[in-house]
PDB file of N, CA, C and O in Angstrom:
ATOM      1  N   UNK A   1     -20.021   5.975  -9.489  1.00  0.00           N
ATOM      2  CA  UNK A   1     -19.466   6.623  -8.322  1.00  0.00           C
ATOM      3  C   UNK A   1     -18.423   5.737  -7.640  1.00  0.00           C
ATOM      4  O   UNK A   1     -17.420   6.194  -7.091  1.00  0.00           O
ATOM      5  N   UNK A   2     -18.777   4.234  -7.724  1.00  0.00           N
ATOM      6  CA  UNK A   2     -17.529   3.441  -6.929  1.00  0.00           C
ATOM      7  C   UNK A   2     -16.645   3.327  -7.831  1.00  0.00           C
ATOM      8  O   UNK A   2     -15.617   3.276  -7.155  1.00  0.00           O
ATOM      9  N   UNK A   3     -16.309   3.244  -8.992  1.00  0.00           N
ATOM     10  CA  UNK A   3     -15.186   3.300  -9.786  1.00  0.00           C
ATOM     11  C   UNK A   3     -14.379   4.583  -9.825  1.00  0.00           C
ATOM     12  O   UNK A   3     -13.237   4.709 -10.267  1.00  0.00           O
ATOM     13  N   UNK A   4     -15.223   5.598  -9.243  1.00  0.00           N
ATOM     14  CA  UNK A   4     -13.961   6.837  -9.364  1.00  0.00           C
ATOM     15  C   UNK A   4     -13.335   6.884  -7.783  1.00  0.00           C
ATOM     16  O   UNK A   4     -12.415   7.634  -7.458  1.00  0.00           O
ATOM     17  N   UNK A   5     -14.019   5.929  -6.859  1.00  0.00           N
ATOM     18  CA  UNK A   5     -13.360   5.971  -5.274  1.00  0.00           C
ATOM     19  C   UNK A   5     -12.332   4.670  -5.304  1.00  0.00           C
ATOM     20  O   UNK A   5     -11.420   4.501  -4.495  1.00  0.00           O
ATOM     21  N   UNK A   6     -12.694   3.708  -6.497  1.00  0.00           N
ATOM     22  CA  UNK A   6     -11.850   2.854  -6.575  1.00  0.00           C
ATOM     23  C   UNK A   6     -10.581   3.466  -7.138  1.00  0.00           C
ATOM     24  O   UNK A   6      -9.427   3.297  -6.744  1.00  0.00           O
ATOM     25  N   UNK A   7     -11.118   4.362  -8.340  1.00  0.00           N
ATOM     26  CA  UNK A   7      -9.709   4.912  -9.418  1.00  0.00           C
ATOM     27  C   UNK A   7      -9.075   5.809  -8.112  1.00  0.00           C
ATOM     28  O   UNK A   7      -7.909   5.662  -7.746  1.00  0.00           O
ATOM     29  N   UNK A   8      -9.720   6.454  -7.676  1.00  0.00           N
ATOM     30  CA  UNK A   8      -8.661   7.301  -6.443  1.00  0.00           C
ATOM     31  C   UNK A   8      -7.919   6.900  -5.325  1.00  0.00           C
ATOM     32  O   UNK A   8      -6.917   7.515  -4.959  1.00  0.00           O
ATOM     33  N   UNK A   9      -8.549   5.451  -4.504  1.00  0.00           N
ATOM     34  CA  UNK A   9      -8.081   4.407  -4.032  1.00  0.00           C
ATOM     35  C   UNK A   9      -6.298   3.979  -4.269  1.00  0.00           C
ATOM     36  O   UNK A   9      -5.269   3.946  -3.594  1.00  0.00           O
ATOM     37  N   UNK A  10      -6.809   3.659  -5.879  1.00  0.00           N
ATOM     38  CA  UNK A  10      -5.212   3.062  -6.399  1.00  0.00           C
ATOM     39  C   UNK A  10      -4.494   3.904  -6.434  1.00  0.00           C
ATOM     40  O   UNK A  10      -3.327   3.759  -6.070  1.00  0.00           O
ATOM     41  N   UNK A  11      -4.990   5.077  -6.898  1.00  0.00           N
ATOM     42  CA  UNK A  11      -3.934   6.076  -7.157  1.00  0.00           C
ATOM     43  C   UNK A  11      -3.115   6.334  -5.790  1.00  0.00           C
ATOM     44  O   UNK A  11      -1.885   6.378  -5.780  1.00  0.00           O
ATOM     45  N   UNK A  12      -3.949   6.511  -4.578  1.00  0.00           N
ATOM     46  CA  UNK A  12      -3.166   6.618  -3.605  1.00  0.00           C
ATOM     47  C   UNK A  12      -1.672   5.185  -3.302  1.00  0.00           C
ATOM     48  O   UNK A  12      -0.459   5.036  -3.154  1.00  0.00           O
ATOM     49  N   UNK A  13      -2.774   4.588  -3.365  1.00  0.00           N
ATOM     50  CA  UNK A  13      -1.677   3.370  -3.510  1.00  0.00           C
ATOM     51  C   UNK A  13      -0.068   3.299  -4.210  1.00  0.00           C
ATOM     52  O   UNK A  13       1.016   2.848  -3.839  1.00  0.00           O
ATOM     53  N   UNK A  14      -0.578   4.006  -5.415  1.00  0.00           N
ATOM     54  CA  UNK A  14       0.245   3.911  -6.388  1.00  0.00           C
ATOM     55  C   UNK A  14       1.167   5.091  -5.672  1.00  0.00           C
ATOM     56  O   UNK A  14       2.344   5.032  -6.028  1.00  0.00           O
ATOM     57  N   UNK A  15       0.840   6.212  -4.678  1.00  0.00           N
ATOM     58  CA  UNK A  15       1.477   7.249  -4.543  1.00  0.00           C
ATOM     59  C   UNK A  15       2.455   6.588  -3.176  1.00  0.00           C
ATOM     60  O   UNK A  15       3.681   6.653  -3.088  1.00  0.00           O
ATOM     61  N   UNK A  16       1.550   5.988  -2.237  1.00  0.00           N
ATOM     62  CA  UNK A  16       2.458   5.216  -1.316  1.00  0.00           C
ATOM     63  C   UNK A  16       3.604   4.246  -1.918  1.00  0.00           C
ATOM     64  O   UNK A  16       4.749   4.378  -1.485  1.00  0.00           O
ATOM     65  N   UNK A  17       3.306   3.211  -2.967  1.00  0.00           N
ATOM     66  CA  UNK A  17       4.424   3.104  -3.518  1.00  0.00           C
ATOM     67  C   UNK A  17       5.432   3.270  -4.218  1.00  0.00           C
ATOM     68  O   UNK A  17       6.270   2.434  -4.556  1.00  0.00           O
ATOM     69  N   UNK A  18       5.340   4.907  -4.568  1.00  0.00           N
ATOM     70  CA  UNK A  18       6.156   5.346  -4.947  1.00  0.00           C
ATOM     71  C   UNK A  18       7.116   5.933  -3.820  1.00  0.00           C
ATOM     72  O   UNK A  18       8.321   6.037  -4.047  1.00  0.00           O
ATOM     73  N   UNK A  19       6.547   6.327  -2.564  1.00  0.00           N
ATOM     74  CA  UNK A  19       7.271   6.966  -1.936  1.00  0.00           C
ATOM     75  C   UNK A  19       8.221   5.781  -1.019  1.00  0.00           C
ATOM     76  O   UNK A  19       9.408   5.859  -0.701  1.00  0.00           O
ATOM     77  N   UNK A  20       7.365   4.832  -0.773  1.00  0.00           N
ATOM     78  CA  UNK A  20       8.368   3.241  -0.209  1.00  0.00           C
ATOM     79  C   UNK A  20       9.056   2.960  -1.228  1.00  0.00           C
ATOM     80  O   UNK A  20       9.776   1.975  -1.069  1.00  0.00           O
ATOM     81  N   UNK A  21       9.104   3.397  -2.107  1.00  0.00           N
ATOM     82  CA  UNK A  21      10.223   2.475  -3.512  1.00  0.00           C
ATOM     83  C   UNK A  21      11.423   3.923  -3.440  1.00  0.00           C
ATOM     84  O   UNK A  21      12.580   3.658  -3.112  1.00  0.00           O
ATOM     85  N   UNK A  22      11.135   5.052  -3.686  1.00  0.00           N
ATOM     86  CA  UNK A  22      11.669   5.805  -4.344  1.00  0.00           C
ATOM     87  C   UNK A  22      12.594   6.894  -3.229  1.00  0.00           C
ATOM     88  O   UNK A  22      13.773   7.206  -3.398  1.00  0.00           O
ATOM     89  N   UNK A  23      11.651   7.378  -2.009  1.00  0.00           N
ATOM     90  CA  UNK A  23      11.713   7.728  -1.589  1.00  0.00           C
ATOM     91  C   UNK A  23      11.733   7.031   0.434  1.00  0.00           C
ATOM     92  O   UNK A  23      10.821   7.324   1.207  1.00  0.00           O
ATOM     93  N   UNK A  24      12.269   6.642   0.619  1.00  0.00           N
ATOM     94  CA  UNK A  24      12.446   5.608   1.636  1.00  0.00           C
ATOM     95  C   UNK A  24      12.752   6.504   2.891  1.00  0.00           C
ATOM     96  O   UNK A  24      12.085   6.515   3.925  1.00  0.00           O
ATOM     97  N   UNK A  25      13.997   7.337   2.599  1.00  0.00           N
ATOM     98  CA  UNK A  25      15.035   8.049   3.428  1.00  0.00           C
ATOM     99  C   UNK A  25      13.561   9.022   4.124  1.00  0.00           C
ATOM    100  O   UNK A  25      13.585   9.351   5.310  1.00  0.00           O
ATOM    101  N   UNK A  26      12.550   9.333   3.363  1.00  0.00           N
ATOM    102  CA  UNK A  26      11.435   9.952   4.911  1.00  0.00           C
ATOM    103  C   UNK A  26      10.994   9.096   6.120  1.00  0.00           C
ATOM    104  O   UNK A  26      10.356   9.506   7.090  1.00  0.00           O
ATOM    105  N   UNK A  27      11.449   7.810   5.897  1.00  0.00           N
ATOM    106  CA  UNK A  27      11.279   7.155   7.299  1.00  0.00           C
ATOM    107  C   UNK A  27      11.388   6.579   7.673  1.00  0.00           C
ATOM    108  O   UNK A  27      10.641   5.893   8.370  1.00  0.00           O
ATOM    109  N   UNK A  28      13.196   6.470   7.233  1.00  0.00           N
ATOM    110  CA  UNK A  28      14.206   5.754   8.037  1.00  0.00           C
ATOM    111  C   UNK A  28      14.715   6.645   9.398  1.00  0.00           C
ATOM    112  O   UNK A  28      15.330   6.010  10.254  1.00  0.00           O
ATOM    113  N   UNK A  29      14.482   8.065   9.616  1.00  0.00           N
ATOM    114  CA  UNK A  29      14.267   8.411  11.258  1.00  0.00           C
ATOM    115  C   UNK A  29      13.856   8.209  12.085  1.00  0.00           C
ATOM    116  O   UNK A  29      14.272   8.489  13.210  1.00  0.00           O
ATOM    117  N   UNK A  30      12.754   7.568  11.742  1.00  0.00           N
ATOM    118  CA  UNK A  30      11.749   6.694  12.567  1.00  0.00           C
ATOM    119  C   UNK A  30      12.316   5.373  12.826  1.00  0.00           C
ATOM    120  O   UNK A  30      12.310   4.769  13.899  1.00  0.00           O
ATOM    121  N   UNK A  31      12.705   5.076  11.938  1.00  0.00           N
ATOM    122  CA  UNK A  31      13.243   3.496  12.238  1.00  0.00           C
ATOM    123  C   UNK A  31      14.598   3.131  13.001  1.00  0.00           C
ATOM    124  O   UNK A  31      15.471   3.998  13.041  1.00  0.00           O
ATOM    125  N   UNK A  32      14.765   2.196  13.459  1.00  0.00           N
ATOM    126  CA  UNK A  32      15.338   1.416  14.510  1.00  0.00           C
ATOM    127  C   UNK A  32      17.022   1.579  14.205  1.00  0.00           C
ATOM    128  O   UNK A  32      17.899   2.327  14.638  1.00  0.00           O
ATOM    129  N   UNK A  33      16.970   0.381  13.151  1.00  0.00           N
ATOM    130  CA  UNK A  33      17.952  -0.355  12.245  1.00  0.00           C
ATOM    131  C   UNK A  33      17.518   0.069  10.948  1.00  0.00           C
ATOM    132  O   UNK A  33      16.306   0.206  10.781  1.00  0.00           O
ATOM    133  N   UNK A  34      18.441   0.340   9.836  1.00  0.00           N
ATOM    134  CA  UNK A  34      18.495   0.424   8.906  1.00  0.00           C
ATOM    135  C   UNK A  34      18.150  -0.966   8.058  1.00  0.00           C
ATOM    136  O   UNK A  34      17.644  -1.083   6.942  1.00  0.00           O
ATOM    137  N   UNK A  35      18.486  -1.703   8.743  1.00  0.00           N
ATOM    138  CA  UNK A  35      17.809  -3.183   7.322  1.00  0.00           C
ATOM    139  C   UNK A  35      16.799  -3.236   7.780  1.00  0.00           C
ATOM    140  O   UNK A  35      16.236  -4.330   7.750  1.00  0.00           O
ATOM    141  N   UNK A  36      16.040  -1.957   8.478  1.00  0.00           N
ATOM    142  CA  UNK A  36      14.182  -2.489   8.325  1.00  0.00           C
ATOM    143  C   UNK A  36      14.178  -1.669   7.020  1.00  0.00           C
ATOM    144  O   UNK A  36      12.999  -1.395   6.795  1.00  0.00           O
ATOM    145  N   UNK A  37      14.757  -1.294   6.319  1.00  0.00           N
ATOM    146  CA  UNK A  37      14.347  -0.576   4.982  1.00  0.00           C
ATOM    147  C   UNK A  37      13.598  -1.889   3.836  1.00  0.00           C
ATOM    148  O   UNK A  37      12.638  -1.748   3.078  1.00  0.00           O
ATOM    149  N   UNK A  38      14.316  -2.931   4.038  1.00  0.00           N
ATOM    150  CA  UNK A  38      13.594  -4.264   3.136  1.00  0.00           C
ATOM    151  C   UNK A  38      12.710  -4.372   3.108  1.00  0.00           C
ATOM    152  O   UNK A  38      12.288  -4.997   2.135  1.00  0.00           O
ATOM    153  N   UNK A  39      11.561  -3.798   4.267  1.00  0.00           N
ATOM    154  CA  UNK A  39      10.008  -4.432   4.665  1.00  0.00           C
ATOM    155  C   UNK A  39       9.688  -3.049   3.532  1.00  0.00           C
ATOM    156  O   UNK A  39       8.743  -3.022   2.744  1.00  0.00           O
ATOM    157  N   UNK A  40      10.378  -2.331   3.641  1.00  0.00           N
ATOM    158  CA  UNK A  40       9.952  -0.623   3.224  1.00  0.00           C
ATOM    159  C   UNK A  40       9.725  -1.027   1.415  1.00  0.00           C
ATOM    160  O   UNK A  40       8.859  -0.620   0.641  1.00  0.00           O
ATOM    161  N   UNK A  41      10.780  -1.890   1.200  1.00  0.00           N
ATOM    162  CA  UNK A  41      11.056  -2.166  -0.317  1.00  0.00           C
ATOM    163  C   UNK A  41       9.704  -3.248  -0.450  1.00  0.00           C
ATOM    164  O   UNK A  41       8.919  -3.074  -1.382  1.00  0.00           O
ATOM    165  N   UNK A  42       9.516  -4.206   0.390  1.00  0.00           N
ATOM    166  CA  UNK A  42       8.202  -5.095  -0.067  1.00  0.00           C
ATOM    167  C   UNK A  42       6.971  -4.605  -0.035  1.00  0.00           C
ATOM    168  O   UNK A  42       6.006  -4.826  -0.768  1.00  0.00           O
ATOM    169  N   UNK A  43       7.142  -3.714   1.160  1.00  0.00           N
ATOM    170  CA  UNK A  43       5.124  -3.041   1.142  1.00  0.00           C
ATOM    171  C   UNK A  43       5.308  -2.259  -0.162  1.00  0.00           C
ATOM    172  O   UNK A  43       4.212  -2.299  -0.721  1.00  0.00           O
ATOM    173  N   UNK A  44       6.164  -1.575  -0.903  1.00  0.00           N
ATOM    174  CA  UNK A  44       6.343  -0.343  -1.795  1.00  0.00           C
ATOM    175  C   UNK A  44       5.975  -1.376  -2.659  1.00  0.00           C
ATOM    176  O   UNK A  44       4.771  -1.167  -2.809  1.00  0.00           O
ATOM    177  N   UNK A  45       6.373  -2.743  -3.577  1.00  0.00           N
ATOM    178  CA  UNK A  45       6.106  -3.336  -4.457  1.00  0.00           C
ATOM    179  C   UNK A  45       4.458  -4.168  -4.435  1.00  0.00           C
ATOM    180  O   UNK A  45       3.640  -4.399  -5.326  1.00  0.00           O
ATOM    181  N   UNK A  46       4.488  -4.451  -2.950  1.00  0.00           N
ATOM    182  CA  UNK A  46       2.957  -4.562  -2.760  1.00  0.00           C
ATOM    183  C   UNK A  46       1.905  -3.657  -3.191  1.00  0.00           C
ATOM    184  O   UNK A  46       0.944  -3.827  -3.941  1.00  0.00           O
ATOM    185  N   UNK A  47       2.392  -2.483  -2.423  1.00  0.00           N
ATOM    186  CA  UNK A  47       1.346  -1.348  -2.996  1.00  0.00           C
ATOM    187  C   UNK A  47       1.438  -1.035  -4.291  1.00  0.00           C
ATOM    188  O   UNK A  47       0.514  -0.300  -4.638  1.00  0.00           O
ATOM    189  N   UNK A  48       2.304  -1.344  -5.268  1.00  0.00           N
ATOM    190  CA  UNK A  48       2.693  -1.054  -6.369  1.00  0.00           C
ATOM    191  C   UNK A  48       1.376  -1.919  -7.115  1.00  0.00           C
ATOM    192  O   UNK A  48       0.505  -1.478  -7.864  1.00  0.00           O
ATOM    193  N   UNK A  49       1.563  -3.133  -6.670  1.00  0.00           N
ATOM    194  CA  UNK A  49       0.339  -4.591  -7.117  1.00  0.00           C
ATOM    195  C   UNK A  49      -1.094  -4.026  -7.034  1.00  0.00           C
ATOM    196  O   UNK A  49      -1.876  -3.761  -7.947  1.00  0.00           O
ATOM    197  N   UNK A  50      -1.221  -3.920  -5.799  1.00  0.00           N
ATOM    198  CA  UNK A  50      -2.770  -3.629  -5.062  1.00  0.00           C
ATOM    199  C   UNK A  50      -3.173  -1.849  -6.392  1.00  0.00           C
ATOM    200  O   UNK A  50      -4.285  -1.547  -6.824  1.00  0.00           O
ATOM    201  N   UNK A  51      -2.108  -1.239  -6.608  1.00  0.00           N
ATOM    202  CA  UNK A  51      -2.601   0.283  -7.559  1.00  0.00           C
ATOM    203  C   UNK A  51      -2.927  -0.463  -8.564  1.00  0.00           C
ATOM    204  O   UNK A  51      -4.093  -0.541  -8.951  1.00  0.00           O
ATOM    205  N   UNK A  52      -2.028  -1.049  -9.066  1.00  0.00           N
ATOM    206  CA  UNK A  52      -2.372  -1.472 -10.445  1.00  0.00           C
ATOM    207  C   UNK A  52      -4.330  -2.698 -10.585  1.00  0.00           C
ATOM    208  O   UNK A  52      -5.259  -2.855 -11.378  1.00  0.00           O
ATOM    209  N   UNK A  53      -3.833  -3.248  -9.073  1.00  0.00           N
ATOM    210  CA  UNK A  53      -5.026  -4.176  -9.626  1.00  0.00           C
ATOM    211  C   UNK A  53      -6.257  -3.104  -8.828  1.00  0.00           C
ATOM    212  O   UNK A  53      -7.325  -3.702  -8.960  1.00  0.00           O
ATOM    213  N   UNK A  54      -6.397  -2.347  -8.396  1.00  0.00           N
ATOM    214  CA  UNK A  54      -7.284  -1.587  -8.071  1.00  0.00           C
ATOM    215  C   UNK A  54      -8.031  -0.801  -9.876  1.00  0.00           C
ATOM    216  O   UNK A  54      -9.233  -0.887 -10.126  1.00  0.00           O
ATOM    217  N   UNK A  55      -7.512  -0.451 -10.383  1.00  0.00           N
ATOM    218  CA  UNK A  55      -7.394  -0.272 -11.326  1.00  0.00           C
ATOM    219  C   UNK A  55      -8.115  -1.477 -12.531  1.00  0.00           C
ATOM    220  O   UNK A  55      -8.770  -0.992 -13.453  1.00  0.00           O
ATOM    221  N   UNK A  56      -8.044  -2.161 -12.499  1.00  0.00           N
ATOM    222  CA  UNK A  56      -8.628  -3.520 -13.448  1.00  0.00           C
ATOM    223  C   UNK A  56      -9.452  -3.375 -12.356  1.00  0.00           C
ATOM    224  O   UNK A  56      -9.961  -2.282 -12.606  1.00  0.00           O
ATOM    225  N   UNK A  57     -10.063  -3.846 -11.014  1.00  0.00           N
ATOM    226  CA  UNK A  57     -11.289  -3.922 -10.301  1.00  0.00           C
ATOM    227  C   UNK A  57     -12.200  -2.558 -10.915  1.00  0.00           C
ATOM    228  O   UNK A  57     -13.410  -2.705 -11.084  1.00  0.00           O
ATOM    229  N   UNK A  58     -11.631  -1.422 -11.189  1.00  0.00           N
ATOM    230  CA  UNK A  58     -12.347  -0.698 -11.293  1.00  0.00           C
ATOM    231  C   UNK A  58     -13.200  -0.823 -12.748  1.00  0.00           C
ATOM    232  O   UNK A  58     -14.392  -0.623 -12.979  1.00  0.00           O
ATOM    233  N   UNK A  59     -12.134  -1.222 -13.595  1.00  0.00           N
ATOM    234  CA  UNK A  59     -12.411  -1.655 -15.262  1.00  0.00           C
ATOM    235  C   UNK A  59     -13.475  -2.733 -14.997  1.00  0.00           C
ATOM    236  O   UNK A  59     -14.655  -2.531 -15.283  1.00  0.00           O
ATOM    237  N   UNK A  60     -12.997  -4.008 -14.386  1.00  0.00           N
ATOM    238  CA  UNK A  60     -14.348  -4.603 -14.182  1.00  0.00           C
ATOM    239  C   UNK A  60     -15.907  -4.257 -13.869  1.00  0.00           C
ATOM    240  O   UNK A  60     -16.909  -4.404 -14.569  1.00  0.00           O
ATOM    241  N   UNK A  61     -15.771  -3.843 -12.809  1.00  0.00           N
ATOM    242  CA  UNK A  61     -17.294  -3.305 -12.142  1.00  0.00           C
ATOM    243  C   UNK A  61     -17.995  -3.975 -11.493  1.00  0.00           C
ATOM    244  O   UNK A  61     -19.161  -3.584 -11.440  1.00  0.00           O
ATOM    245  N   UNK A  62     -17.677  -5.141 -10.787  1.00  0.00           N
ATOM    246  CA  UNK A  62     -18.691  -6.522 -10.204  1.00  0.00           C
ATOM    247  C   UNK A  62     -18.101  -5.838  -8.830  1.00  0.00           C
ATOM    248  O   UNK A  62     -16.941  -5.687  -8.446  1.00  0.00           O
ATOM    249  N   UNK A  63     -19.152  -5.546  -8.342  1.00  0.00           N
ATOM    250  CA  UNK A  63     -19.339  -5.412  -6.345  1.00  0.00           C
ATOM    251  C   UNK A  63     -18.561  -6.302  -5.956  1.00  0.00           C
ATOM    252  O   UNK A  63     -17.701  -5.782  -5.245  1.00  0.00           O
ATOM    253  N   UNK A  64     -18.356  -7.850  -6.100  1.00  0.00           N
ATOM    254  CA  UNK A  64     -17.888  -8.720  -5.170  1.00  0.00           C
ATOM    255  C   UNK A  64     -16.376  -8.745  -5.006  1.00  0.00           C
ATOM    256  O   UNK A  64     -15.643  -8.873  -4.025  1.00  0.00           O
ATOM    257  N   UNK A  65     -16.089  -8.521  -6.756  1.00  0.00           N
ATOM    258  CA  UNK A  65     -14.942  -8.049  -6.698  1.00  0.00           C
ATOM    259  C   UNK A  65     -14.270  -7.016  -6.263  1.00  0.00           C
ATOM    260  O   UNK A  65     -13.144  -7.065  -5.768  1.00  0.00           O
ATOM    261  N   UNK A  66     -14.782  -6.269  -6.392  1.00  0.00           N
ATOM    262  CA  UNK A  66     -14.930  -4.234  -5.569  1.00  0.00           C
ATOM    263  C   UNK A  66     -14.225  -4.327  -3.829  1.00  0.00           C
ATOM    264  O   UNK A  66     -13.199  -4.065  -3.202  1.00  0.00           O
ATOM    265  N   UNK A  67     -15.526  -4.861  -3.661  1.00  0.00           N
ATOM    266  CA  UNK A  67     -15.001  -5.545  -2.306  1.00  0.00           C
ATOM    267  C   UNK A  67     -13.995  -6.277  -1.677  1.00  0.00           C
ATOM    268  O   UNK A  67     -13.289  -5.980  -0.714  1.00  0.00           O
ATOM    269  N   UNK A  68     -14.037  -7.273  -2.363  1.00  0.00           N
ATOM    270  CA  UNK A  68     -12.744  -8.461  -2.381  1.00  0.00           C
ATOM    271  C   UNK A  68     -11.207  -7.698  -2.159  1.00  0.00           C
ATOM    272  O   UNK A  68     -10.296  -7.912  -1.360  1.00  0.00           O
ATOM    273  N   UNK A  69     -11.404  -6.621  -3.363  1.00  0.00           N
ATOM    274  CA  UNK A  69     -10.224  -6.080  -3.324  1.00  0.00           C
ATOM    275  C   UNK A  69      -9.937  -5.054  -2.262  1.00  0.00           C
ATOM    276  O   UNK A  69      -8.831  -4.953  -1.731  1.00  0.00           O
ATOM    277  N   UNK A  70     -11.075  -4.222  -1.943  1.00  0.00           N
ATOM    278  CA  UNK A  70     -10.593  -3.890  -0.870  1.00  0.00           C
ATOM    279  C   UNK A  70     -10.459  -3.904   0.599  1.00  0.00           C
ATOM    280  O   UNK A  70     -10.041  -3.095   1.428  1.00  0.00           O
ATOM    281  N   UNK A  71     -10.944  -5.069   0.644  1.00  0.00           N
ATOM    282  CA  UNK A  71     -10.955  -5.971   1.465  1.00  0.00           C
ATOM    283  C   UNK A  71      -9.288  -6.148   1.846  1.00  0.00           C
ATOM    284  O   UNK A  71      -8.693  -5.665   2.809  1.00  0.00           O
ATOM    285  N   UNK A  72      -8.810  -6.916   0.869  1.00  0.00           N
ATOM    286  CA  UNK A  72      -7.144  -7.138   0.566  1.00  0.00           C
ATOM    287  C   UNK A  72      -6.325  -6.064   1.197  1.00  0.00           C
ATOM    288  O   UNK A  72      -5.476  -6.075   2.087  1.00  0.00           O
ATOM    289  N   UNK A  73      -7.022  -4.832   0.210  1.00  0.00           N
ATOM    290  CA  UNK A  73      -5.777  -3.986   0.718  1.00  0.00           C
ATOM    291  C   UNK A  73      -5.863  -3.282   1.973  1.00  0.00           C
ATOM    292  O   UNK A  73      -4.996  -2.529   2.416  1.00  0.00           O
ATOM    293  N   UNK A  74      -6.857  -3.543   2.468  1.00  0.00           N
ATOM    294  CA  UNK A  74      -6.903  -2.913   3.768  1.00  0.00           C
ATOM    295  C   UNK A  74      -6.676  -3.674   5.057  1.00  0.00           C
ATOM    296  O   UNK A  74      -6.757  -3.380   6.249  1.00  0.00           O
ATOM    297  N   UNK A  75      -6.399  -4.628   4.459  1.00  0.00           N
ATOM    298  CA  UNK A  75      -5.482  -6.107   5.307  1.00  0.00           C
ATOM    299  C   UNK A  75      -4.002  -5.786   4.927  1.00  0.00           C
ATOM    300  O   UNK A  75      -3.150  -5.663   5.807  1.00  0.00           O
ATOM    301  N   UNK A  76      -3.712  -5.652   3.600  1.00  0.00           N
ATOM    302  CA  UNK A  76      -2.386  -4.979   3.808  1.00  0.00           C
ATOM    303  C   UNK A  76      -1.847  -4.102   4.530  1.00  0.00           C
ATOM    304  O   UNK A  76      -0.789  -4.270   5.136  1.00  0.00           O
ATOM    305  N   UNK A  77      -2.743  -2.743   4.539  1.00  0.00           N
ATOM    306  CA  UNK A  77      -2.067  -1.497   4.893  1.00  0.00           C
ATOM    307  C   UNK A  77      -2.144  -1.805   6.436  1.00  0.00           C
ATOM    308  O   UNK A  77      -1.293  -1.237   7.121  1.00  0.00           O
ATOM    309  N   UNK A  78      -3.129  -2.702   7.142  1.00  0.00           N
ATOM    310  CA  UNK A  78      -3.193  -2.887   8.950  1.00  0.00           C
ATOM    311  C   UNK A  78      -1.598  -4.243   8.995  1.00  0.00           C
ATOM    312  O   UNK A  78      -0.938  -4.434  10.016  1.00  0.00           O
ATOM    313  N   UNK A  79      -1.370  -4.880   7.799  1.00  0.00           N
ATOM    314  CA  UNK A  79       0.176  -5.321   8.258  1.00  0.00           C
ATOM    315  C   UNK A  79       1.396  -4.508   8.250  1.00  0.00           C
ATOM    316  O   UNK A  79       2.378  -4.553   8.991  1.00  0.00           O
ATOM    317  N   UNK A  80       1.142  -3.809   7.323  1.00  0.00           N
ATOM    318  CA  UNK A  80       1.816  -2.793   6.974  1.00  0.00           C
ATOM    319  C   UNK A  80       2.123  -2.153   7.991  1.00  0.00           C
ATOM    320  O   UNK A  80       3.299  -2.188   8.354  1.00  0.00           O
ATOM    321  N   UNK A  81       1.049  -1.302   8.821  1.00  0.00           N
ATOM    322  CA  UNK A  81       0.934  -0.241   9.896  1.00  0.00           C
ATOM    323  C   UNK A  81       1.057  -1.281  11.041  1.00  0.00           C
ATOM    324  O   UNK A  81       0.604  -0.678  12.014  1.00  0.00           O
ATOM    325  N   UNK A  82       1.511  -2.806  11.538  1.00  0.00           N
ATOM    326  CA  UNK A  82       1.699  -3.133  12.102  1.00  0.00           C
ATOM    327  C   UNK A  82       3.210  -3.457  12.169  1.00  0.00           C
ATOM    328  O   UNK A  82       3.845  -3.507  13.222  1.00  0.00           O
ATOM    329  N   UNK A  83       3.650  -3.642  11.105  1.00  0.00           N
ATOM    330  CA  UNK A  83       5.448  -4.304  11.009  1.00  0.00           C
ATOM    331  C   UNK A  83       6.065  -2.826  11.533  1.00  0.00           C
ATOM    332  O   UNK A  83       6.832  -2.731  12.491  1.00  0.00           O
ATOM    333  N   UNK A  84       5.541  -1.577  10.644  1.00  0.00           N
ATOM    334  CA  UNK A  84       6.254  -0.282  10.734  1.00  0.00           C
ATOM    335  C   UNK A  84       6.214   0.227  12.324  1.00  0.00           C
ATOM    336  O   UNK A  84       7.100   0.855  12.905  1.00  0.00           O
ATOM    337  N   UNK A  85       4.969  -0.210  12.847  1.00  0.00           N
ATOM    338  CA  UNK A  85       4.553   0.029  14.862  1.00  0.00           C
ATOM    339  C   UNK A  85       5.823  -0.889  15.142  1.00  0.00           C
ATOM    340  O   UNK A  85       6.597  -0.566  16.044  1.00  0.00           O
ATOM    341  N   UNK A  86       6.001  -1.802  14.531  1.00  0.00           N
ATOM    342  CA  UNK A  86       6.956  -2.335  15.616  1.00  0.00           C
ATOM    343  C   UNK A  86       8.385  -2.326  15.237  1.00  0.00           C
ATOM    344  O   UNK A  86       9.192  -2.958  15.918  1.00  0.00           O
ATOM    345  N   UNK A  87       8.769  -1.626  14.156  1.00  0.00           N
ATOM    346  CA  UNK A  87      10.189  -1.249  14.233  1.00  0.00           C
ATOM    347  C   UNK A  87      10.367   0.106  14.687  1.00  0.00           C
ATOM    348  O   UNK A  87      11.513   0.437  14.990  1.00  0.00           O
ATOM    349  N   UNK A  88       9.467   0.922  14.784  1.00  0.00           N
ATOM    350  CA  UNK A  88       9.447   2.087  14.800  1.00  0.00           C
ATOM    351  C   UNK A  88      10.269   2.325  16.618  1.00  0.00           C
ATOM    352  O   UNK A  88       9.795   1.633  17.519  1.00  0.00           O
ATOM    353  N   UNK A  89      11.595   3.432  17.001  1.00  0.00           N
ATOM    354  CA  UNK A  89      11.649   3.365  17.773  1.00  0.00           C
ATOM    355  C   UNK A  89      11.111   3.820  18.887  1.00  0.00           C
ATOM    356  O   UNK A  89      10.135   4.561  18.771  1.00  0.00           O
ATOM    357  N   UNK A  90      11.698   3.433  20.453  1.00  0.00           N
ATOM    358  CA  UNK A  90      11.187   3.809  21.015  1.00  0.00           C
ATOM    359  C   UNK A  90      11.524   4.980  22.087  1.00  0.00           C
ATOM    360  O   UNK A  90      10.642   5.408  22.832  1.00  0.00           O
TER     361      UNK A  90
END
């Protein structure tokens, strides 16, 4: 059961970084300045990392690791949702 919340996990991941890599222009309206698009290009390759290794955590199967990882990415996505709070205008 935790390997298919892990496999669905990444996948989301993998879907957020597709849309920060590929698709950017949905939320650059929101944004300030246009060279906050760079942070847009690093979380997209981040999340790109965190899908893929969500994915091998899941192949593995050790809890600590399970955890570990999402542990990580949910430290990402609160920097993430913190850089984007603060370019976002006002």
């Amino acid at each position: 059961m935790i390997r298919i919340l892990i496999i669905l996990f990444a996948l989301l991941l993998l879907f957020l970084s597709y849309v920060l890599l590929k698709k950017p222009q949905l939320l650059t309206p929101l944004l300030e300045q246009k060279e906050d698009l760079s942070f847009l290009n690093t979380y997209g390759q981040l999340y790109l990392a965190f899908g893929i290794l969500g994915f091998i955590a899941a192949a593995v199967n050790l809890k600590i690791i399970i955890l570990f990882y999402i542990f990580l990415a949910l430290v990402l996505a609160a920097l993430f949702s913190l850089k984007l709070a603060k370019s976002l205008k006002k």
